[in-house]
C-alpha positions in Angstrom: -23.4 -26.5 -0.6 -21.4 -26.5 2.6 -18.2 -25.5 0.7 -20.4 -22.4 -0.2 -21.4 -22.0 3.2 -18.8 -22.1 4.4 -16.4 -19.7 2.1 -19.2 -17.5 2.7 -18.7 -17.6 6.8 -15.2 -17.5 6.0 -15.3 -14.4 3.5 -17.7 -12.6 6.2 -15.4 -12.9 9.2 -11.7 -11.8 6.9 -14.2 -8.9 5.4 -15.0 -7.5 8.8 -11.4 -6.6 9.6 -10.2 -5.3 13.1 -12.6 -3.1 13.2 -15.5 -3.2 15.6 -18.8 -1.0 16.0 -17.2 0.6 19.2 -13.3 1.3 17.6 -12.7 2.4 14.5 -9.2 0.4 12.8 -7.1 3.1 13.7 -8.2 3.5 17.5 -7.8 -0.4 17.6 -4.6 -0.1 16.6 -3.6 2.6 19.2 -5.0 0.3 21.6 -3.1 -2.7 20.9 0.0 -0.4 21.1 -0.6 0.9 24.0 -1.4 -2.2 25.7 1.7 -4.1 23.8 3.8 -0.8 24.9 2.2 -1.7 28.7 3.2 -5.5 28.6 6.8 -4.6 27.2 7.6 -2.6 30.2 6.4 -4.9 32.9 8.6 -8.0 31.1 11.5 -5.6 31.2 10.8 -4.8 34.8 10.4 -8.9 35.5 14.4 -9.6 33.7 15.6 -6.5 36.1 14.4 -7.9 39.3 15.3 -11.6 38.0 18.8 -10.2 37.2 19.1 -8.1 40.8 19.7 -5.1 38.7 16.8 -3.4 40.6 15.5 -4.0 44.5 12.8 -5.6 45.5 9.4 -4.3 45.1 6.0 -4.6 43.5 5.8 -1.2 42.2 6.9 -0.6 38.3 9.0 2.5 37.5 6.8 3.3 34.4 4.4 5.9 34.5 1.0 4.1 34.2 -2.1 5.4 33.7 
């Protein structure tokens, strides 16, 4: 009985997806890429001013909303 149960908690949560009642899968998606796209650009700004290809400074040369 907890082998059932517990495929069935499993089966529930792989059934639901990524999306949510808020997001539908595809603005989800745009999300995530966006925010990956976000975090891609401030590591590449990190290895520039590791690197001393760039001065000093705390602001990003990225347009950021």
């Amino acid at each position: 009985m907890k082998i059932l149960f517990a495929l069935m908690l499993i089966g529930m949560a792989l059934a639901s997806g990524c999306a949510t009642p808020a997001y539908s899968g595809h603005e989800r998606f745009q999300m995530i890429t966006r925010n990956w796209n976000f975090e891609g650009k401030q590591i590449n700004d990190d290895i520039d001013v590791l690197l001393l290809l760039r001065p000093a400074s705390r602001l990003t040369i990225w347009h950021v909303r």
